[in-house]
C-alpha positions as CSV (number, residue, x, y, z in Angstrom):
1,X,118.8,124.3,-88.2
2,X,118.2,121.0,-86.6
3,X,118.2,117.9,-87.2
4,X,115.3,116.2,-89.2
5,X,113.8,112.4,-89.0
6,X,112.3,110.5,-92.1
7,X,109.6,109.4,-89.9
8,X,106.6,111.5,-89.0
9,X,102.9,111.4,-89.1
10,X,99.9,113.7,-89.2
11,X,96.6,113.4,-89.6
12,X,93.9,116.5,-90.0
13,X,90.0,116.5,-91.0
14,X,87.3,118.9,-91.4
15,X,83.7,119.5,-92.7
16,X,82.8,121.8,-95.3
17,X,79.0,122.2,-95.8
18,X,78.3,118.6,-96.8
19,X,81.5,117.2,-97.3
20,X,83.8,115.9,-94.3
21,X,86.8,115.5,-95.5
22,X,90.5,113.9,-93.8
23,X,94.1,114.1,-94.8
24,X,96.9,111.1,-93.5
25,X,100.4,112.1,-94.0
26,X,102.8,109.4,-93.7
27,X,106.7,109.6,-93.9
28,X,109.4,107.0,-93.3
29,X,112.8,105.9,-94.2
30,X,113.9,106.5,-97.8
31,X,117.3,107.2,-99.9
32,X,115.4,109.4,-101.1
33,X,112.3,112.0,-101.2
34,X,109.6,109.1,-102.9
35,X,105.8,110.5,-103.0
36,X,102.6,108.7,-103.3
37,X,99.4,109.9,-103.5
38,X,96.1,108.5,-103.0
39,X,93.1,111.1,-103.5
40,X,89.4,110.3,-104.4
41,X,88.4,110.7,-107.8
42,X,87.7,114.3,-109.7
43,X,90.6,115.7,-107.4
44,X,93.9,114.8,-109.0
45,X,94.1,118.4,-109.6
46,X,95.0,118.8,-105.8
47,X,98.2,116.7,-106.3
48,X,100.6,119.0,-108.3
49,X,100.2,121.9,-105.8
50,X,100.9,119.4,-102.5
51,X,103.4,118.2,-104.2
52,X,104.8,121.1,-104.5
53,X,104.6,122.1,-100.7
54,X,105.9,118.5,-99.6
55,X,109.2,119.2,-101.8
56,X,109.7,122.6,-100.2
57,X,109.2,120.8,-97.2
58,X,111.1,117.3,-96.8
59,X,114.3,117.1,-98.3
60,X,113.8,112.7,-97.9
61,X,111.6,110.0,-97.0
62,X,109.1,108.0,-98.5
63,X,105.7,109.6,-98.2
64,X,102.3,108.4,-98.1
65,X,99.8,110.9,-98.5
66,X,95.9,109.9,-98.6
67,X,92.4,112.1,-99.0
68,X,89.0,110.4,-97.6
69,X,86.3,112.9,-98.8
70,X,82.3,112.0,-98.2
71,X,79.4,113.7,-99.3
72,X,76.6,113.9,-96.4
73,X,73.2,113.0,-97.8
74,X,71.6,116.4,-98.8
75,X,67.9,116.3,-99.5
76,X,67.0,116.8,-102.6
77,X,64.8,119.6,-104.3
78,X,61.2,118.9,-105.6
79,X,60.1,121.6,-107.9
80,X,56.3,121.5,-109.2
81,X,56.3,121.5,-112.7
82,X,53.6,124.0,-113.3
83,X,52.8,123.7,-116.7
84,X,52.2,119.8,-116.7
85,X,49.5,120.3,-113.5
86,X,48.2,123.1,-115.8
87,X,47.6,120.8,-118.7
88,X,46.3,117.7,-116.7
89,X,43.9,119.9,-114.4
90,X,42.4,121.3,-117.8
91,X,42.4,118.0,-119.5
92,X,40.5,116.9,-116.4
93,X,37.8,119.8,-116.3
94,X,37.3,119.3,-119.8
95,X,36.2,115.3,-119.6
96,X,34.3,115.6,-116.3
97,X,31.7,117.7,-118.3
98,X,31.3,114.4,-120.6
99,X,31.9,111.7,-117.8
100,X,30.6,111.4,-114.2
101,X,33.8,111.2,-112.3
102,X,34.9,112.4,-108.4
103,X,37.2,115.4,-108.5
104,X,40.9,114.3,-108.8
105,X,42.8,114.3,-105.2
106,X,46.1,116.3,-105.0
107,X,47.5,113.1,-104.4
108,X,46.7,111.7,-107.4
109,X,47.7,114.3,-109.3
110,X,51.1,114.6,-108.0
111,X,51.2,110.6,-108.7
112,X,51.5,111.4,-112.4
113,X,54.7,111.2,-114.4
114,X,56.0,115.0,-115.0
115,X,53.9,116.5,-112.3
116,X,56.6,116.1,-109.4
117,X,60.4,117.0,-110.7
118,X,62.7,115.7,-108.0
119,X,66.5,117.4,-108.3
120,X,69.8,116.2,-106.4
121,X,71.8,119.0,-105.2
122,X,75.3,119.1,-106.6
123,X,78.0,121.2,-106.3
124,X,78.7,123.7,-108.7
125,X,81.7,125.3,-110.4
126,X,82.4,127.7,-107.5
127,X,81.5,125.7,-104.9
128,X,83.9,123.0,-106.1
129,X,86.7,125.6,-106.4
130,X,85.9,126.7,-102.9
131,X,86.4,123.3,-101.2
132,X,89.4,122.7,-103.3
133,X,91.3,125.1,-101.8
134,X,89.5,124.5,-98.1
135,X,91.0,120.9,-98.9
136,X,94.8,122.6,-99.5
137,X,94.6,124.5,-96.6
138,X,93.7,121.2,-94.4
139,X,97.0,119.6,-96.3
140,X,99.1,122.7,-95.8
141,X,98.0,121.9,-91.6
142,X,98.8,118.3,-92.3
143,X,102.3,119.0,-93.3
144,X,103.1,121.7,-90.6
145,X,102.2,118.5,-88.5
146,X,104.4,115.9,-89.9
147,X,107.1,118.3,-90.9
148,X,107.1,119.4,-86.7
149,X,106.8,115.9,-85.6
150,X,110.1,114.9,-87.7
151,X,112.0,117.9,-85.9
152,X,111.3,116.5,-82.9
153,X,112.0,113.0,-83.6
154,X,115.3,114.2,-85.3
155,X,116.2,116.4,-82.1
156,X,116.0,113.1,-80.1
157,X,117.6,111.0,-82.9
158,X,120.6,113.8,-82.6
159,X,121.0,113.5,-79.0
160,X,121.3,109.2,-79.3
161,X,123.6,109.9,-82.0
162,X,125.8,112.5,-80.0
163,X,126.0,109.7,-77.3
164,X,127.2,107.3,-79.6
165,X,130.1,109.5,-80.7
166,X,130.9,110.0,-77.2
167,X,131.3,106.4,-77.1
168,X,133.5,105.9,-80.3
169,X,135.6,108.6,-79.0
170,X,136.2,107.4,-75.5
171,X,136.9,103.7,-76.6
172,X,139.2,105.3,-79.5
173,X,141.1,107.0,-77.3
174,X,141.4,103.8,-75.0
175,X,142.7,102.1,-78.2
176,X,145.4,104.8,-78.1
177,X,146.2,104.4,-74.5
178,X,146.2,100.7,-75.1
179,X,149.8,99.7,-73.1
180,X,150.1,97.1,-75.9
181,X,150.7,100.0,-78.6
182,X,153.7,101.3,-76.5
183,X,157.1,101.1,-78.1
184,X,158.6,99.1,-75.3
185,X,156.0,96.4,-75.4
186,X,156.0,96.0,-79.1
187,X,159.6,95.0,-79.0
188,X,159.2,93.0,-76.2
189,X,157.1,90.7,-77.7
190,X,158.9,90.9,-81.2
191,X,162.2,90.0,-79.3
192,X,160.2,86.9,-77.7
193,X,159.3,85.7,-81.1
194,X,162.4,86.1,-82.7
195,X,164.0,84.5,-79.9
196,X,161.4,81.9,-79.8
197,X,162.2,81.4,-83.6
198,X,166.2,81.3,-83.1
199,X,165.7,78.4,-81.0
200,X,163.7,76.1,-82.9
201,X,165.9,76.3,-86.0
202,X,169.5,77.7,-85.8
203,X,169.7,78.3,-89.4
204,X,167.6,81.4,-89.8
205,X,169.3,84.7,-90.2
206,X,169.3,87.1,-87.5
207,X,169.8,89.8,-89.2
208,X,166.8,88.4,-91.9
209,X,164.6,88.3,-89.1
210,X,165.4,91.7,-87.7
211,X,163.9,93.4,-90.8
212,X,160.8,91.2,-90.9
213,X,159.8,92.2,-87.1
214,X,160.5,95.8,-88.1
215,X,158.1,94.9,-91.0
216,X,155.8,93.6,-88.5
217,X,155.7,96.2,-86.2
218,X,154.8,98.9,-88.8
219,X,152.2,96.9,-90.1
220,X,150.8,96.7,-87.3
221,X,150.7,100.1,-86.1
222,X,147.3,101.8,-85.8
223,X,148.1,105.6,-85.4
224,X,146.7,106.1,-89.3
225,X,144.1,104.0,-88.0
226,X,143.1,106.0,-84.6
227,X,143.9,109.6,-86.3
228,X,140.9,109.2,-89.0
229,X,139.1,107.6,-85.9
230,X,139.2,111.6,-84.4
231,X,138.9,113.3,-87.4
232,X,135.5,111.4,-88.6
233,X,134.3,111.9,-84.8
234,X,135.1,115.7,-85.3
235,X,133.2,115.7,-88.6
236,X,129.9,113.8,-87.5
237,X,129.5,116.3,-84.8
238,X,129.9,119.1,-87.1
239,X,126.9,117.9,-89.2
240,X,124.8,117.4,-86.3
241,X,125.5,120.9,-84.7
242,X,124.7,122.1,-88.3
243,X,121.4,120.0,-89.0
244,X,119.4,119.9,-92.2
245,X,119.1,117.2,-94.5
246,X,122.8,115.7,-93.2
247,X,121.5,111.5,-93.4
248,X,123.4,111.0,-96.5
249,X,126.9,112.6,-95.4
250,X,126.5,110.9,-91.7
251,X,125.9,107.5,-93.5
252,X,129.0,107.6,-95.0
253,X,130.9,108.4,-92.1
254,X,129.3,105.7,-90.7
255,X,130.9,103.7,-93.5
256,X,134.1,105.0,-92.8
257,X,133.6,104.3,-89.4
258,X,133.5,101.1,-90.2
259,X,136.7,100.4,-92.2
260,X,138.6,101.9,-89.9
261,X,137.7,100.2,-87.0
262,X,137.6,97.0,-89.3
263,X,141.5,97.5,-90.0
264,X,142.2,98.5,-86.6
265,X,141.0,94.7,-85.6
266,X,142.8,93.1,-88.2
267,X,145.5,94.8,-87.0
268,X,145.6,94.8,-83.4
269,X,148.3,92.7,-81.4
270,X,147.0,91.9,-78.2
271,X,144.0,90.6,-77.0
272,X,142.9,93.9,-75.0
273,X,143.3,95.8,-78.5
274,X,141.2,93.6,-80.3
275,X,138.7,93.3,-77.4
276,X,138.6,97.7,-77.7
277,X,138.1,97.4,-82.0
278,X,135.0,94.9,-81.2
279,X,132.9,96.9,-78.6
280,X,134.5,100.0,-81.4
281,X,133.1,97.8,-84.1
282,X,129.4,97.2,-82.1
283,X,128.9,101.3,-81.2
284,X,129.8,102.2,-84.8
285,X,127.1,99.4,-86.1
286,X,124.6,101.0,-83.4
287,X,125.6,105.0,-84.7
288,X,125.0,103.6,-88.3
289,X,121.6,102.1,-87.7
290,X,119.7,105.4,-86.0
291,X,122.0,107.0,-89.3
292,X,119.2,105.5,-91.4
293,X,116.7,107.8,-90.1
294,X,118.3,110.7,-90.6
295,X,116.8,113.5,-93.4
């Protein structure tokens, strides 16, 4: 299974005997799965079974999903309506035998009220039913887009993401390489200070200030620091080698990213440490922003 993007896009049309008809699919970013519908009116019925197929589909995103339908013009049906032409034509022969009158024209005839019956052509029952489910099929196509578009904006969302691991990893393990976390340099520079402090004021106690830089020094140790490093890269490559809906769990390593790399600056005691937890600090902020866009 790989890894899916929020954001994807599809749009599909058709024509069914008089009707063209066009689905828009729209997906982005969202905590989580949030769909809208907009579909012309008389076919909210088509709503509960798309639903349906969007749920099985997307596991998150906020989704947009609109139907334009329009109706060709269709010409309309004129029937003859027999039995008024019947009447009038009778009435007529009847009162040209008492009045001197030209012989009605057809035109005339078919100028009177009843004579011409003109019909619009709607859709019946069946015919409904039928483009109803030609209109699921089109969503169902829809979907398949969006839902393959996502893969592949996931796949390259995955292989960004992968780099940016790479990049947490090798600037952890520079952290832990740092010469400034070495035993020898950390008393070094504790032995400066404590010297330095001996000679401004003779009446501190040695012995006092012995325990406070061995204070110091474990405070200011990092291995608890660099260890959770390593173990949250190890586990933010699991999810992505596992894939599926994995946004929320990478988000909150990205969070825990974050506070360790945070506490690894406040505690860093050189200048080339805290220089590694900033561009640390700037990758994991980078890693936690494409984060967002993962299903």
């Amino acid at each position: 299974m790989s890894v899916v993007s929020m954001t994807g896009f599809a749009r599909v049309e058709g024509q069914t005997g008089a009707n063209r008809w066009a689905w828009e699919i729209k997906t982005v970013n969202g905590k989580s799965l949030d769909v809208r519908f907009r579909l012309p009116p008389g076919f909210d019925a088509l709503e509960a079974s798309a639903r349906a197929a969007l749920g099985a589909a997307f596991a998150r995103g906020s989704c947009q999903i609109g139907l334009s339908l329009k109706r060709e013009a269709v010409a309309p049906v004129v029937r003859i309506n027999q039995a008024v032409l019947d009447a009038i034509v009778s009435a007529m022969a009847e009162a040209s035998q008492k009045v001197d009158a030209a012989a009605p024209r057809l035109d005339g005839l078919f100028a009177i009220k009843g004579v011409l019956e003109v019909e619009e052509q709607e859709e019946d029952e069946a015919g409904r039913a039928a483009l109803q489910e030609i209109l699921l099929e089109g969503f169902a196509k829809a979907l398949a887009q969006c839902a393959e578009m996502r893969r592949r904006e996931g796949q390259a969302l995955a292989r960004v993401l992968l780099g940016r691991i790479d990049e947490i990893e090798t600037l952890t393990r520079e952290a832990d390489a740092n010469p400034a976390r070495q035993p020898a340099a950390v008393r070094d520079r504790l032995a400066a200070q404590i010297a330095a402090l001996l000679d401004a004021s003779s009446s501190l106690d040695p012995d006092r200030l012995h325990q406070e830089a061995i204070l110091m020094a474990a405070k200011a140790d990092i291995r608890e620091e660099l260890d959770r490093l390593h173990a949250h890269i190890a586990a933010a490559r699991d999810l992505l080698a596992k894939g599926g809906p994995v946004g929320r769990r990478l988000d909150f390593l990205a969070q825990e990213f974050n506070r360790e790399v945070n506490t690894l600056c406040s505690k860093a005691n050189d200048v080339s440490l805290t220089a590694t937890g900033l561009s640390l600090k700037a990758v994991v902020e980078q890693f936690r922003e494409q984060v967002q866009n993962i299903e």
